[in-house]
C-alpha positions in Angstrom: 136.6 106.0 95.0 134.5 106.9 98.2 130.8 107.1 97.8 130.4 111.0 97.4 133.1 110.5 94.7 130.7 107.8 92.8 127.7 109.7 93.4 129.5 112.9 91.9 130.4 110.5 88.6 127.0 109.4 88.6 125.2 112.5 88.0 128.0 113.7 85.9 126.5 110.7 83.8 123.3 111.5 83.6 123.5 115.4 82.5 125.7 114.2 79.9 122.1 113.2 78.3 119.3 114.9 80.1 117.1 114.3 77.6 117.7 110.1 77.5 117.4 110.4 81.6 114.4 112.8 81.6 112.9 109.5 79.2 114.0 106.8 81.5 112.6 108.7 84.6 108.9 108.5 83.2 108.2 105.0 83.8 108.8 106.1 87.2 107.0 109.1 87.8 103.8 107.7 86.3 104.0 104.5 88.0 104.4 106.3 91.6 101.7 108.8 90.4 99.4 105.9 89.9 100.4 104.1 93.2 99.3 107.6 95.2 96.1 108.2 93.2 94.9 104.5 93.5 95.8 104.8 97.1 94.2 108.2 97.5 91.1 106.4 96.5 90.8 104.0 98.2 91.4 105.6 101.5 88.7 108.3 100.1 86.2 104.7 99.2 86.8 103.5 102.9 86.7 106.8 104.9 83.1 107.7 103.0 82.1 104.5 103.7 82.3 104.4 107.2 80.9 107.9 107.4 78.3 107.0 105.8 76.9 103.6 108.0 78.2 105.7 111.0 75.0 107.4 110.3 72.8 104.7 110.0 74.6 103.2 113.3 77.0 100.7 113.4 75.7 99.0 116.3 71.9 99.3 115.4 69.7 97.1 113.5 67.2 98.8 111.5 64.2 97.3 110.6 62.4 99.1 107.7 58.2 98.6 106.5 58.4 96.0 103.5 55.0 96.6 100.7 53.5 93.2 100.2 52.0 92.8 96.5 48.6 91.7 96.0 47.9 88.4 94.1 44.5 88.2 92.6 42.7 90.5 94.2 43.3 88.7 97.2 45.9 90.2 100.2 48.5 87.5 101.8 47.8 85.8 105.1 47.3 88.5 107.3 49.6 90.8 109.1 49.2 94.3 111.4 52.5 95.4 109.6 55.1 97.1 111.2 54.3 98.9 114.3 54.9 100.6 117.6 53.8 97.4 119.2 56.1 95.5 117.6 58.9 98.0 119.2 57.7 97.4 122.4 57.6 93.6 122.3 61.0 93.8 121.1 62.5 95.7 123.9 61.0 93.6 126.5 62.0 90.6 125.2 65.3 91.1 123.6 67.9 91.7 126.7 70.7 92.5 123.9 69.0 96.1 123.0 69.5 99.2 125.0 66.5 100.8 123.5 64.4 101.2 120.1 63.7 104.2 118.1 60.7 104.3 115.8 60.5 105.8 113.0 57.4 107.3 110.9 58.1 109.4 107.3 55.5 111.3 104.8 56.1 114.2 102.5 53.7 117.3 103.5 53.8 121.2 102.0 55.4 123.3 104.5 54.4 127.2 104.5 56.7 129.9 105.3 56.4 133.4 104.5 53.9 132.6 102.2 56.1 129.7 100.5 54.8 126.6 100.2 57.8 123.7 99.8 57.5 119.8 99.6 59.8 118.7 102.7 60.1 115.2 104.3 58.3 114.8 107.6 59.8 112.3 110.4 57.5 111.3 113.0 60.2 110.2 116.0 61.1 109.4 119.7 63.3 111.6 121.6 66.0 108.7 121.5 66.9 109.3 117.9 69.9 111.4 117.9 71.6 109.2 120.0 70.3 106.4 118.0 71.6 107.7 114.8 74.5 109.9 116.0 73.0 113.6 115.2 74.3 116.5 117.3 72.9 119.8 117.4 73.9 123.2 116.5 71.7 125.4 117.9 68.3 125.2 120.2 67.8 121.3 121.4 65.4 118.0 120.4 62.4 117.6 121.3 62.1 115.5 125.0 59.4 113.0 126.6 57.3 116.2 128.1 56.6 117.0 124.0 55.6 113.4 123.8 53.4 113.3 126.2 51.9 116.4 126.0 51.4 116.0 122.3 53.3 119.4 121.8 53.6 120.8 117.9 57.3 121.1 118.1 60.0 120.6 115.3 63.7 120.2 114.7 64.9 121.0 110.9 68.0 119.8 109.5 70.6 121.5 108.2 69.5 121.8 104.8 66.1 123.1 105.6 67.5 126.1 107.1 69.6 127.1 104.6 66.6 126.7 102.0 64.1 128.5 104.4 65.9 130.9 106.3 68.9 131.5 105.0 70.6 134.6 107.2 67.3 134.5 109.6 67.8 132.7 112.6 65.4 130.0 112.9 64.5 129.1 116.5 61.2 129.8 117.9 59.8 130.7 114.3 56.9 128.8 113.2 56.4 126.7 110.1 53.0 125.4 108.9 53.0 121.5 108.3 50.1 120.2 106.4 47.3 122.1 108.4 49.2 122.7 111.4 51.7 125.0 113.3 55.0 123.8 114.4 57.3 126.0 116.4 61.3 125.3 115.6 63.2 124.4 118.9 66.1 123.1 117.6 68.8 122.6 114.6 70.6 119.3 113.6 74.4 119.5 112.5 75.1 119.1 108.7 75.6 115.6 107.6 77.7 114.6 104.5 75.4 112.8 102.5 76.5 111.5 99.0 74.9 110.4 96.0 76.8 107.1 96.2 75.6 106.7 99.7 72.2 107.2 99.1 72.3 104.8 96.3 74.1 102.1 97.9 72.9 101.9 101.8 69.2 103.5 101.3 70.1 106.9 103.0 67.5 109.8 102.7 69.4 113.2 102.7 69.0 113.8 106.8 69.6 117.3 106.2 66.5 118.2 104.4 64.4 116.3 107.3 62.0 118.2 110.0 61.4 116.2 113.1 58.1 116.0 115.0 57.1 114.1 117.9 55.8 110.9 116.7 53.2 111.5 119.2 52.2 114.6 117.5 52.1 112.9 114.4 49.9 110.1 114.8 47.2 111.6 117.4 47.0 115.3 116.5 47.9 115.2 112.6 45.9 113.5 109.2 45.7 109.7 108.9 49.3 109.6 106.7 49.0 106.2 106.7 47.3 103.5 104.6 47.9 99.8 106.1 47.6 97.7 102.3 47.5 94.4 104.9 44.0 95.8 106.2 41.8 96.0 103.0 38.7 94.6 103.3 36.9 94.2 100.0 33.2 95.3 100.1 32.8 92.8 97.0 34.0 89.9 98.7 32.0 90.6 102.2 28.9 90.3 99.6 30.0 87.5 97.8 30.8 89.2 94.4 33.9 89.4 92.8 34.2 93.6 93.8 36.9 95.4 92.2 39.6 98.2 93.7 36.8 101.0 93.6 35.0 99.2 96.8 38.3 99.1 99.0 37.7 100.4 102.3 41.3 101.2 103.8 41.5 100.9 107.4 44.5 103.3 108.8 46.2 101.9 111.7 47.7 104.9 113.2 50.3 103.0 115.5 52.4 102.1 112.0 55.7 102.9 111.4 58.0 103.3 108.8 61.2 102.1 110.2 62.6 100.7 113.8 65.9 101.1 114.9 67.2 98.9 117.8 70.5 99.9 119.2 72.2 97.2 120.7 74.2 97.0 123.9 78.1 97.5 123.6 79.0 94.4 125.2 76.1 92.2 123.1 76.8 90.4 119.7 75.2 92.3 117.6 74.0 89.4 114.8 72.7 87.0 117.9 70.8 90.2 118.8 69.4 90.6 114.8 68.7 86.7 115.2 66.0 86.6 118.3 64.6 90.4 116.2 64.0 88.0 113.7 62.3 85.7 115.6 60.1 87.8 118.0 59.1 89.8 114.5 58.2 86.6 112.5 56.2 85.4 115.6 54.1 88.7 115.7 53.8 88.6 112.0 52.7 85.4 112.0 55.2 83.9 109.5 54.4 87.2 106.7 57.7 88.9 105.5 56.6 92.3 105.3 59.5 93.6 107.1 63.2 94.1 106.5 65.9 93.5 108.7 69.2 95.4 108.2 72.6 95.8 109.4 75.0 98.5 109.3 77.7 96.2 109.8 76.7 93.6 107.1 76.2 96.5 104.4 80.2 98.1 105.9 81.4 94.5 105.7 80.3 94.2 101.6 81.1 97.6 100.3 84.8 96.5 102.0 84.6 93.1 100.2 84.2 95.5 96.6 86.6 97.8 97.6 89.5 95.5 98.4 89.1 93.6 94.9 89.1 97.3 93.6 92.3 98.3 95.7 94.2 94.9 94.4 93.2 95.6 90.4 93.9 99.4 91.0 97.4 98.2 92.7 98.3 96.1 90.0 97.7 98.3 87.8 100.0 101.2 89.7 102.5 97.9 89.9 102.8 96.9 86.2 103.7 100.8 85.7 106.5 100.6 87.9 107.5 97.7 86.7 107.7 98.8 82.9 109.8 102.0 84.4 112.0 99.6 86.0 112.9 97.7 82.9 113.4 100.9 80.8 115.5 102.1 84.0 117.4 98.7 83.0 117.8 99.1 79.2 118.7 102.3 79.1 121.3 101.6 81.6 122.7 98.6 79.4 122.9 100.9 76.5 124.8 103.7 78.8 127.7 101.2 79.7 127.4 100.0 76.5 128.4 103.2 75.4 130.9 104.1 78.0 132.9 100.8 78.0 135.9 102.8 77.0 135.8 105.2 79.8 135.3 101.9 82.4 138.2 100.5 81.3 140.2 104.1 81.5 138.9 103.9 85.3 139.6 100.7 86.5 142.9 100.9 84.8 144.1 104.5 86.8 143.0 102.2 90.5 139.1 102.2 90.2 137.8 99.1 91.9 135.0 96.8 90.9 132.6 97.9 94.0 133.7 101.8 92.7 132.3 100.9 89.3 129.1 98.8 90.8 128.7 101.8 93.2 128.6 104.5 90.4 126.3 102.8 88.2 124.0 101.6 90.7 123.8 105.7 92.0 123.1 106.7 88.7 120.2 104.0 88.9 119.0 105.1 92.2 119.5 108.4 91.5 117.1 108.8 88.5 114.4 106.8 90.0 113.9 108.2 93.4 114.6 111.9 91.0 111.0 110.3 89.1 109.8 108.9 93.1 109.6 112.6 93.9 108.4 113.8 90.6 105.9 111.2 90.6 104.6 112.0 93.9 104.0 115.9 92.4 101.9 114.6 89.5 100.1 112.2 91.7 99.2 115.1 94.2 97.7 116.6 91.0 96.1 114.1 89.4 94.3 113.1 92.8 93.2 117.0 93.1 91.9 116.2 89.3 90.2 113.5 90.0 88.7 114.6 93.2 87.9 118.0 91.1 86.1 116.6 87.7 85.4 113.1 89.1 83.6 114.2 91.7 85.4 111.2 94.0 86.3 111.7 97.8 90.2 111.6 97.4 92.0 111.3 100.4 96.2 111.6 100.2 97.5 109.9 103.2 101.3 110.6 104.4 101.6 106.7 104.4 100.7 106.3 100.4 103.1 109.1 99.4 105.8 107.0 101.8 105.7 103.6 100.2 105.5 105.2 96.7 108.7 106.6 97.7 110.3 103.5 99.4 108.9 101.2 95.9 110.4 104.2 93.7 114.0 104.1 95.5 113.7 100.1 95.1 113.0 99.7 91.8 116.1 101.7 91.0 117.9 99.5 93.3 116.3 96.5 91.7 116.6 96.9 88.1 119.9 98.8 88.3 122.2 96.3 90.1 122.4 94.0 86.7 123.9 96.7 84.5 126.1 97.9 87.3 127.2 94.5 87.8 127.9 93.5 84.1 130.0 97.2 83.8 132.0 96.2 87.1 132.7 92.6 85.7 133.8 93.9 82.4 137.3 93.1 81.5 139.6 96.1 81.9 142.1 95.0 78.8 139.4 94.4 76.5 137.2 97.9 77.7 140.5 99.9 76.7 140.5 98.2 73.6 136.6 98.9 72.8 135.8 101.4 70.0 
């Protein structure tokens, strides 16, 4: 028989009983299901992932403002806290670093049209979209003329003009921040924020942010600012034991919130974090009330998690396939079983043992890469479900729904050359004679 011949017998096989085939294809069709929704995960997992520390910068080290706590009643060894100075000690020292952003954030009441709304303020540099990859839609960020002139302009995110404006265009309108007027020069694009990136790198949602020059902020604006490090205790200067009601806070209006070094392309980006270290410990004078981050570090972990996630999801997807691969292989021992007779009728009229081998091992093939494409229609909809009611960035990638084939067409291969070698080896005397 030529192959078209043994494929043509084949299927004639399995109609014969569509139900028992329909059966045997299940294994299949959830087990390549599973492969493309794990998969369709995970490439979802990875892809939010890096879009979310491309916004914090993979090539910047942010250093963030770290609260002290007080132990009786008495503040830790003194230090100024995190500052502007300590920016530009850091760029003259550090050759690694291409420049330094800082960063200064309070929540003020914002009035338009008679509205007041609670919005998150960012004192800044005009260095921060590059720092922190933010384009802009309409209008433009504020430059080093604002800075210096101490100019009451803003930039709103995204978010804020959807809340606030709505179908009103926004430039060159004026908002009210704290007790002060801010004209709107420019719009940032929309940024993807999710709940799960918030939560695990520390993001704010950037699209609900208004940015003023930092300039602005500190010499023009209230003291936002309260530098714990610098209490002096009215009780203590007298020799009593004073309590919290006698603080005086000193403000230093040069703090900051955050600082966000970028380093060169061609500079190692740890040995760059390394001398930051130093150079901030030094200034500090040995008191920890700073944290050093990296984008990269945080990437490198939430990979770590999601590899160990990608190999338990996989075997999962794997012991499905397997399991449809052994029923593939019983049922298939019980269909020769069953049609001993007609194998010995064949090989007796001129059939061949590679024509009998070929025929079962088509039928084989045939009903799992029959469940390989069914499978790869349920996993399209289970991913849309998942992505739907799990609320989990799916993302279905032409590579996942090609190995779920290539594994579905092998494990037919695999589990179906036993049976269709025991039917090819059995004896043709002794087949006629089976009842």
């Amino acid at each position: 028989m030529h192959a078209k011949e043994s494929f043509r017998l084949g299927l004639t096989g399995l109609f014969s009983n569509k139900t028992r085939a329909a059966l045997t294809m299940l294994g299949i069709v959830f087990g390549v299901a599973s492969v493309i929704s794990m998969m369709s995960i995970g490439e979802g997992a990875r892809r939010e992932t890096l879009q979310q520390i491309e916004m914090l910068g993979t090539n910047n080290i942010i250093i963030n403002k770290k609260a002290l706590s007080i132990e009786d009643g008495k503040p830790a060894k003194f230090s100024p806290g995190l500052s502007i100075k300590d920016a530009q000690s850091i760029l003259a020292v550090n050759p690694m670093l291409s420049g330094i952003t800082p960063l200064r954030q309070t929540e003020l009441n914002v009035l338009y049209k008679s509205e007041f709304t609670l919005l998150n303020i960012i004192g800044t540099t005009p260095e921060y979209p590059n720092t922190f990859n933010s384009r802009m839609t309409e209008g433009y960020f504020f430059n080093s003329s604002h800075m210096e002139n101490y100019e009451n302009v803003c930039v709103i995110g995204s978010g804020i003009r959807n809340q606030l404006f709505r179908f009103e265009n926004p430039l060159k309108e004026k908002l009210k921040i704290g007790d002060q007027w801010f004209k709107i020069i420019g719009i940032v694009a929309p940024k993807a924020i999710s709940q799960e990136g918030m939560k695990s790198f520390g993001l704010r949602d950037f699209n609900m942010d208004i940015y003023i020059p930092l300039s602005t902020m500190t010499g023009k604006m209230e003291k936002l600012e309260v530098n714990t490090q610098a209490i002096v205790r009215r009780g203590n200067r007298r020799g009593g034991g004073g309590n919290s009601d006698d603080d005086v806070r000193v403000v230093d209006k040069n703090s900051v919130d955050q600082l966000t070094a970028k380093v060169k392309p061609d500079a190692d980006l740890r040995s760059a974090a390394a001398l930051v270290e130093k150079i901030l410990e030094r200034k500090h004078y040995g008191v920890k009330d700073y944290q050093i981050i990296l984008p990269e570090q945080l990437l490198e972990q939430k990979q770590k998690t999601q590899k160990i996630f990608n190999v338990v999801m996989g075997a999962i997807a794997g012991i499905s396939l397997l399991v449809g691969g052994i029923g593939i292989m019983n049922i298939m021992l019980a269909n020769i079983l069953e049609r001993t007779r007609e194998i010995g009728i064949r090989r007796a009229v001129g059939a061949t043992k590679a024509d009998i081998l070929s025929q079962f091992l088509f039928e084989a093939v045939t009903i799992s890469v029959t469940g390989g494409v069914a499978g790869i229609i349920v996993g399209f909809l289970l991913t849309g479900a998942i992505s739907k009611y799990a609320e989990w960035k799916t993302v279905i990638s032409p590579v996942a729904v090609l190995i779920s084939f290539f594994i579905s067409a092998a494990t037919g291969i695999i589990f179906g050359i036993y049976p269709a070698k025991k039917a090819a080896d059995k004896n043709p005397i002794e087949s006629l004679r089976y009842e």
